[in-house]
C-alpha positions as CSV (number, residue, x, y, z in Angstrom):
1,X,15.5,39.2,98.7
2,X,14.5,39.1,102.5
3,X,17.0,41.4,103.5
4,X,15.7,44.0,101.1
5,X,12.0,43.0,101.8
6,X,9.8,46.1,100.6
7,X,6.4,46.7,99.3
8,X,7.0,47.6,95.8
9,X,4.7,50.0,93.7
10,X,4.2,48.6,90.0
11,X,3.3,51.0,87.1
12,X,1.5,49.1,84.6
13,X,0.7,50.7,80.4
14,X,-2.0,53.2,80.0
15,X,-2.2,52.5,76.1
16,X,-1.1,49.9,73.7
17,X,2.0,51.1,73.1
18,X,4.8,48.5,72.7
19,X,5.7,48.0,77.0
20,X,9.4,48.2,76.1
21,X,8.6,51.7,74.8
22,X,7.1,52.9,78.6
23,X,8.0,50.7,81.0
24,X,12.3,50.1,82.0
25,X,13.3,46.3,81.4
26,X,14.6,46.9,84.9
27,X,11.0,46.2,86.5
28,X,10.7,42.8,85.0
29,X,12.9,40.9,87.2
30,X,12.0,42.6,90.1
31,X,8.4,41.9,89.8
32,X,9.0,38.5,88.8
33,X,10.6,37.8,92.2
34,X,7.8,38.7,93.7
35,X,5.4,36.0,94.9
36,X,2.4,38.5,96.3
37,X,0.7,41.2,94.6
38,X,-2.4,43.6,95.6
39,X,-4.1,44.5,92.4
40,X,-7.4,46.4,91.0
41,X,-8.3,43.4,89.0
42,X,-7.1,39.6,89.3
43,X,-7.9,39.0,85.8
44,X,-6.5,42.3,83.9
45,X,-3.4,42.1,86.0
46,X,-3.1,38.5,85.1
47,X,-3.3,39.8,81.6
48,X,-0.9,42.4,81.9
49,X,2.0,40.0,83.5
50,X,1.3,37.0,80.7
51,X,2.0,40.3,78.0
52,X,5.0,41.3,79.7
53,X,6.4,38.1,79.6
54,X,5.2,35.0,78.4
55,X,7.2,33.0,81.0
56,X,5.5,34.7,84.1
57,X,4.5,31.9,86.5
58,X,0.7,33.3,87.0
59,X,0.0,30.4,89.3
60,X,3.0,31.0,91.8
61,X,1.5,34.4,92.6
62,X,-1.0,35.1,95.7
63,X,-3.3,38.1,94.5
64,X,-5.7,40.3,96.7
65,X,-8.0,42.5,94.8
66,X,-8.1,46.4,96.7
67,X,-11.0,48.4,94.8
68,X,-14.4,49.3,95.4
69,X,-16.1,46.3,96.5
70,X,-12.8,45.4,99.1
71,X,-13.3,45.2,103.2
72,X,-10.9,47.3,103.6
73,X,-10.4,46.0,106.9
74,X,-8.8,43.4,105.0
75,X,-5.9,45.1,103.1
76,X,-3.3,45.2,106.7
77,X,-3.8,41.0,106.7
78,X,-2.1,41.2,103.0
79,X,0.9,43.0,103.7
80,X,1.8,39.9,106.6
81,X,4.3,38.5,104.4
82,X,5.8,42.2,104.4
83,X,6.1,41.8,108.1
84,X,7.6,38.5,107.9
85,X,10.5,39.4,105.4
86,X,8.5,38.3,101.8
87,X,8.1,41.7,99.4
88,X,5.0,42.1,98.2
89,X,3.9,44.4,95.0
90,X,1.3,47.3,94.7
91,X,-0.4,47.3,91.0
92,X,-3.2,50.0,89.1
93,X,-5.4,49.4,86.4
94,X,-3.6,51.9,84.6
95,X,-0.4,54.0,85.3
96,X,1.1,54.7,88.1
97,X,-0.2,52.8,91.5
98,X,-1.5,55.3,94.8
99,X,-1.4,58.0,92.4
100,X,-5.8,58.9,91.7
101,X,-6.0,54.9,93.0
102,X,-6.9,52.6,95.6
103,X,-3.7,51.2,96.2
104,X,-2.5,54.2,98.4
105,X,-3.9,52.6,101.4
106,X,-1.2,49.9,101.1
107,X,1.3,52.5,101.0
108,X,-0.5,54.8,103.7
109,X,-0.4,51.1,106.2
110,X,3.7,50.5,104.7
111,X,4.0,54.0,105.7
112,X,2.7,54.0,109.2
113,X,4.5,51.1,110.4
114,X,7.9,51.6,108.8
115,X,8.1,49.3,106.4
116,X,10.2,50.0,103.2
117,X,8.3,51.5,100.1
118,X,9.8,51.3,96.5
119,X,7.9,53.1,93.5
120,X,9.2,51.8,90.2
121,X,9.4,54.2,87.7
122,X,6.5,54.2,84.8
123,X,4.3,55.9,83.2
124,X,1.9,58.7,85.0
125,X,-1.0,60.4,82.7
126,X,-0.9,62.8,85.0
127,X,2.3,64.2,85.0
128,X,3.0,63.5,81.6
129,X,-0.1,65.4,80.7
130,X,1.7,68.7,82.7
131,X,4.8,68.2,81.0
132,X,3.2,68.5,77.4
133,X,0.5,71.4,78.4
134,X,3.2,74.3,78.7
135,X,1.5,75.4,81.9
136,X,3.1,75.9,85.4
137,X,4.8,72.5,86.4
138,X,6.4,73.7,89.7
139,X,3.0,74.3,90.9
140,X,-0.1,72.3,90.3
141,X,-2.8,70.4,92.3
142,X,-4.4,67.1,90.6
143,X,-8.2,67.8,92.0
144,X,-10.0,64.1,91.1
145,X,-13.5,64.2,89.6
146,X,-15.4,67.6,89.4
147,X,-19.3,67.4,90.5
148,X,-21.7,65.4,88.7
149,X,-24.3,68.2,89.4
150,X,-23.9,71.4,86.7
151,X,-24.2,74.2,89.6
152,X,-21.9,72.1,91.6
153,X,-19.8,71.6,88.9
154,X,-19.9,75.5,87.5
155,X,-18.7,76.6,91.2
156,X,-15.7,74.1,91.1
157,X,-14.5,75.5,88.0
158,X,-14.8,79.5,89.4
159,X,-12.5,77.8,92.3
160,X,-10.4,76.3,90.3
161,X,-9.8,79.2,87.8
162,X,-9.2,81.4,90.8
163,X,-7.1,79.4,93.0
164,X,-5.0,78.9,89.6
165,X,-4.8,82.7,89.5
166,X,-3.9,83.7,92.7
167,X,-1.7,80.9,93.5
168,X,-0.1,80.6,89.8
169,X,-1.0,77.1,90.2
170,X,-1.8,74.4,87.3
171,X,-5.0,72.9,87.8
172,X,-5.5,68.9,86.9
173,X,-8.4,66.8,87.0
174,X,-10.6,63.9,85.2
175,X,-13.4,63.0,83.9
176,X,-15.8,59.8,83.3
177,X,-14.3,58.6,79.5
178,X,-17.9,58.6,78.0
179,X,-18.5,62.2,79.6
180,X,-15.3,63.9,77.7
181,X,-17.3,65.8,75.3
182,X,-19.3,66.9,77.3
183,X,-16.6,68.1,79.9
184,X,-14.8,70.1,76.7
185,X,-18.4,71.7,75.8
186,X,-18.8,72.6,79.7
187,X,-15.3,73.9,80.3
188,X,-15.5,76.0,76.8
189,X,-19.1,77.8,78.1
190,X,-18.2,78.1,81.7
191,X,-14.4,79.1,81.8
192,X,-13.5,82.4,81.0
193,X,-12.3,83.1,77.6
194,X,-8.6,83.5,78.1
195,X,-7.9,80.5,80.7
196,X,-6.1,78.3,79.0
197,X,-7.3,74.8,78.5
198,X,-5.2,71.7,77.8
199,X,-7.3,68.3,77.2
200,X,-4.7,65.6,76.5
201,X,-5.4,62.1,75.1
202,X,-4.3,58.7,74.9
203,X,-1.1,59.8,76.6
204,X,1.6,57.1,75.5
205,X,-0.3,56.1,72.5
206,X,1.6,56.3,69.1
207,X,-0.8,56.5,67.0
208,X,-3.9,58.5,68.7
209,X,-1.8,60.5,71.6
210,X,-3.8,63.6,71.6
211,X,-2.2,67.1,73.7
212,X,-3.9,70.6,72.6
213,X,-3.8,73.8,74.7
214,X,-6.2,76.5,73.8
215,X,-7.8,79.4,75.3
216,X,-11.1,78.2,76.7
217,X,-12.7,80.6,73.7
218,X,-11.2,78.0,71.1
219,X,-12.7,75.1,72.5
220,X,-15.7,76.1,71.0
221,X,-17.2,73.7,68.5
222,X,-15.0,71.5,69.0
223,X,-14.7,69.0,66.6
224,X,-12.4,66.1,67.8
225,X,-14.4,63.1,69.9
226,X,-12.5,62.5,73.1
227,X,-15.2,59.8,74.2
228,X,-14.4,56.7,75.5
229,X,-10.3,57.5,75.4
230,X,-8.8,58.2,78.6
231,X,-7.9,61.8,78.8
232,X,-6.6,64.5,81.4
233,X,-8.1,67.8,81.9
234,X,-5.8,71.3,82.8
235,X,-6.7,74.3,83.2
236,X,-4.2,77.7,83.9
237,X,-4.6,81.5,84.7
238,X,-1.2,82.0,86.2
239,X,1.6,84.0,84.5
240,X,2.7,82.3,81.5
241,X,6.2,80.8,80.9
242,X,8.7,83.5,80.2
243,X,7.2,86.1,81.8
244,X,8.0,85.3,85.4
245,X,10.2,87.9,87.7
246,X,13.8,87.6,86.9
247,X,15.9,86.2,89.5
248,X,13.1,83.4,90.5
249,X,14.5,80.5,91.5
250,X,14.4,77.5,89.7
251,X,13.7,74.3,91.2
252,X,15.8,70.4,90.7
253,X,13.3,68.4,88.5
């Protein structure tokens, strides 16, 4: 595999569906060759391999942990074996990796000195969260955390609901899991009525996979508990599907 030496980017499950259900069997052997891996977590991503398959040699594998508490002054040392011909493999907590996660920094250093980058394909909250909503897919912005602070956090919204008008743009964006129902009361008394809200839940999950859009109005008294499940927050103003200008183009998905 030295001549095709890259650094690979690893989607991992983001619920406990079966991994033969989300994740191609064409990944397996691929990460299996791989003898180095940058990860969120040694021990979850230790977990996540034994599931995958039983026969994984845990032990054969070098791991370097890239997350909150890393010297990031570090993370160019563990792409050496990169340099030297060895592939190494970029791995989330959850999802997709360099997508809302620390790994991109891997990628950015891969990037800037021209080494090969392969993302494997997996599951993304994110954009699977778009596709179910119904709102605007060929133009949308994923916008992190909103402030912690209310004023803060009311002003963000007014942004958001404003950039998504005048730019017919999807906005996306997450919250804390404990802090969902409180997000869903906040977005239903600070949106205007008739932006439409989509909160989707548990993405992947066959049995609690959660996508409603609404008006912002019908959030209201909500009754279903989104805490502590991972969920994705859109909102949308621009002009709904159906009603754009004939004769706009359409764009290769």
């Amino acid at each position: 595999m030295k001549d095709e030496a890259a650094l690979y980017l690893i989607p991992v499950n983001i619920s406990d569906a079966p991994l033969e259900s989300v994740l191609p069997s064409g990944n397996l052997p691929v990460v299996k060759s791989l003898r180095y891996l940058i990860v969120e977590n040694v021990r979850t991503a230790r977990r996540f391999l034994k599931r995958w398959d039983k026969s994984f040699d845990i032990d054969s594998i070098t791991f370097h942990e890239l997350n909150g508490h890393t010297d990031l002054t570090e993370v160019s040392s563990w792409l050496d074996p990169l340099r030297h011909g060895e592939s190494v493999g970029v791995m989330s907590e959850a999802g997709c990796p360099a997508v809302a996660d620390p790994g991109a920094l891997a990628v950015e250093i891969a990037q800037r000195e021209g080494m090969r980058v392969v993302p494997l394909v997996g599951p993304s909250s994110i954009l699977m969260s778009l596709m179910a909503s119904g709102f605007n897919g060929q133009g949308f912005a994923f916008n992190g955390y909103l402030p912690i602070d209310e004023k803060e956090r009311a002003r963000a919204v007014r942004e958001l609901e404003n950039e998504s008008q005048t730019k017919n743009r999807t906005e996306i964006f997450i919250e804390t899991p404990y802090r969902n129902n409180s997000m869903v009361r906040f977005l239903s008394e600070n949106l205007r009525p008739d932006t439409r809200l989509c909160v989707a839940c548990d993405i992947t999950d066959p049995e609690r996979e959660s996508v409603i859009t609404l008006p912002a109005s019908k959030w209201k008294g909500c009754k279903e508990n989104y805490d502590k499940r991972p969920a994705i927050f859109l909102i949308y103003r621009g002009v709904a599907q159906g009603q754009e200008k004939k004769g706009g183009r359409r764009n290769v998905r």
